[in-house]
C-alpha positions in Angstrom: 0.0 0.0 0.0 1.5 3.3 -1.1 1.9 6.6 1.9 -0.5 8.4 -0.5 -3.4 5.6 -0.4 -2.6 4.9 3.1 -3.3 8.9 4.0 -6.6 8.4 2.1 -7.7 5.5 4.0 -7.0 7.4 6.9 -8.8 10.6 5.9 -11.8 8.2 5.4 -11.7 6.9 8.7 -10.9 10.9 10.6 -13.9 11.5 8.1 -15.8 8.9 9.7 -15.6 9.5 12.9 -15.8 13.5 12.4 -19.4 13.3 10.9 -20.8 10.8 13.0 -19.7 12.5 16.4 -17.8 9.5 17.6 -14.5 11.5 17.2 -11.9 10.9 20.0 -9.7 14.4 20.3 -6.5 13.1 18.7 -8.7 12.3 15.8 -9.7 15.7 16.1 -6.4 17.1 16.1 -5.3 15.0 13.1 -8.6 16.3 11.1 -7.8 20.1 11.9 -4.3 19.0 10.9 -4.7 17.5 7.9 -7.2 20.5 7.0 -4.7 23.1 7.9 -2.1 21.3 5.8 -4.4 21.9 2.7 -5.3 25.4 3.8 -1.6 25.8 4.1 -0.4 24.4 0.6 -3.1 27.2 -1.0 -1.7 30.3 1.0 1.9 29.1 0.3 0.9 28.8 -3.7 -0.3 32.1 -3.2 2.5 33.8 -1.7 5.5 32.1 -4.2 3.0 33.6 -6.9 3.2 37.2 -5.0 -0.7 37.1 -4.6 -0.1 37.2 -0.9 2.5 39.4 1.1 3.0 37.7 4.8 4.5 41.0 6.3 0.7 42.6 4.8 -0.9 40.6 7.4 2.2 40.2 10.0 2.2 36.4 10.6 3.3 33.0 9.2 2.1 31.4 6.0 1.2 28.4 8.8 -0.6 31.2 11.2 -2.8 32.4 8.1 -4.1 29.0 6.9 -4.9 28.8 10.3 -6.8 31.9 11.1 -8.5 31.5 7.3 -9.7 28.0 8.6 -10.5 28.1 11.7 -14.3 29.0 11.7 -14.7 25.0 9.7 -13.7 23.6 13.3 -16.6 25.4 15.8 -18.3 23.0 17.5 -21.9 22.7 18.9 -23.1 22.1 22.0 -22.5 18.2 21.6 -19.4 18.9 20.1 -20.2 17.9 16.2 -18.5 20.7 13.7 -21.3 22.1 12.5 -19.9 23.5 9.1 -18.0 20.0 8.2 -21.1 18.0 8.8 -23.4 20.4 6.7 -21.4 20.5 3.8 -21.2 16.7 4.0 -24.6 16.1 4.4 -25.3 16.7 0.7 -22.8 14.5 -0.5 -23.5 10.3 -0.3 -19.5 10.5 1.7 -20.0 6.7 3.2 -20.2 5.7 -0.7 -17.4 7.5 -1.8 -14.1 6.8 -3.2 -11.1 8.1 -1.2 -10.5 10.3 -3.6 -13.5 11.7 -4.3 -13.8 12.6 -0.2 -10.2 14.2 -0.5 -11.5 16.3 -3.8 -14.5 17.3 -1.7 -12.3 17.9 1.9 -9.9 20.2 -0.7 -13.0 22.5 -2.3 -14.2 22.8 1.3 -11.2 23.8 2.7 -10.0 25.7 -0.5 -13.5 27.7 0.0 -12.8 28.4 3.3 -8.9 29.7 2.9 -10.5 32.5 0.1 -13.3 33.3 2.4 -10.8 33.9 5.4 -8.0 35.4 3.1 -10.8 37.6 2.0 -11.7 38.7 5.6 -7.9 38.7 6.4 -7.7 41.6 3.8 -10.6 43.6 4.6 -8.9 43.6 8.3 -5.9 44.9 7.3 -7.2 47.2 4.3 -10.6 48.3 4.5 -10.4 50.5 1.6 -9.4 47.2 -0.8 -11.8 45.1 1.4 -14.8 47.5 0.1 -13.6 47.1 -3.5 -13.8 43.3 -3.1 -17.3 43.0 -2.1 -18.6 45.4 -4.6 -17.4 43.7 -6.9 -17.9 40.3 -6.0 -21.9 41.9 -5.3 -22.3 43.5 -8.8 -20.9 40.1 -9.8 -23.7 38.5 -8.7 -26.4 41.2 -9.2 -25.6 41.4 -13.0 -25.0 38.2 -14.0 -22.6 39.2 -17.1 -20.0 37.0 -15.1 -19.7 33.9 -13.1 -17.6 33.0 -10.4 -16.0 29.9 -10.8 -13.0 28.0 -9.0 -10.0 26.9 -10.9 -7.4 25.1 -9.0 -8.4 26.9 -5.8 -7.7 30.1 -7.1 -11.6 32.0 -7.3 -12.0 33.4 -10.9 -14.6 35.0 -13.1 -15.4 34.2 -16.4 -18.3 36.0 -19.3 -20.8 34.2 -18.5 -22.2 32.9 -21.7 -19.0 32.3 -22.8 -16.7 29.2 -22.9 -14.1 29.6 -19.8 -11.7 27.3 -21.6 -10.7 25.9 -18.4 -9.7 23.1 -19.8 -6.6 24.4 -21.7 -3.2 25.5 -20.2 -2.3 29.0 -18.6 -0.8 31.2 -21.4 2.7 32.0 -21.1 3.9 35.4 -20.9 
């Protein structure tokens, strides 16, 4: 058995446990773990593409996949995490392929890093932060363009347009 199936097989059980509140705390701490090790492979793409500036926000690339995430892993009162199991309430997760819960795990946390980066910026310039929502609002208000997620990285695209998604970055 390969490391990288083995890591899946132990997502599914984390997983497992997670959404059916039968989680022991070291399982916890391995699921915020592995989460914060996705969150953290985003913000550090981010950062050697010089989309983020760690002395802009004055902590680590670890510290701000942190903060960005952290909100996935409130708990209730009987100690489920509330976010996790919603979003994996629409999906059939005890029928799925290992991969397929990764895929899902990775748009969840890669959601949740742009939502916090997005917060993270409006905290440290309120001025850009305003720009961002307007936009993203008259994004959704006049439907000329769609939102759409490419590799983690939010994007818009014309809306009644092909996004070509499916061919290469072009060089410059």
């Amino acid at each position: 058995m390969s490391a990288h199936t083995k890591s899946l097989s132990g997502l599914r059980e984390i997983l497992s446990a997670v959404l059916t509140s039968r989680h022991t705390r070291t399982q916890l701490h391995q699921f915020v773990a592995y989460c914060n090790s996705i969150a953290l492979t985003l913000i550090q793409s981010r950062i050697a593409s010089g989309t983020i500036q760690t002395r802009h926000f004055g902590l680590s690339a670890a510290d701000i996949a942190f903060d960005a995430v952290a909100d996935l892993f409130r708990e209730d009162d009987d100690g489920n995490l509330v976010q996790i199991k919603a979003y994996f309430e629409s999906i059939d997760w005890e029928k799925s392929e290992d991969e397929e819960l990764l895929i899902h795990l990775r748009r969840l946390v890669f959601m949740r890093t742009n939502q916090g980066l997005f917060r993270m910026f409006q905290e440290v310039d309120p001025g850009l932060g305003k720009i961002l929502r307007n936009t993203k609002l008259a994004i959704a208000a006049l439907n000329t363009f769609v939102e759409t997620d490419h590799f983690g990285e939010p994007c818009i695209a014309p809306s009644l347009c092909d996004p070509l998604v499916r061919l290469p970055m072009r060089e410059k």
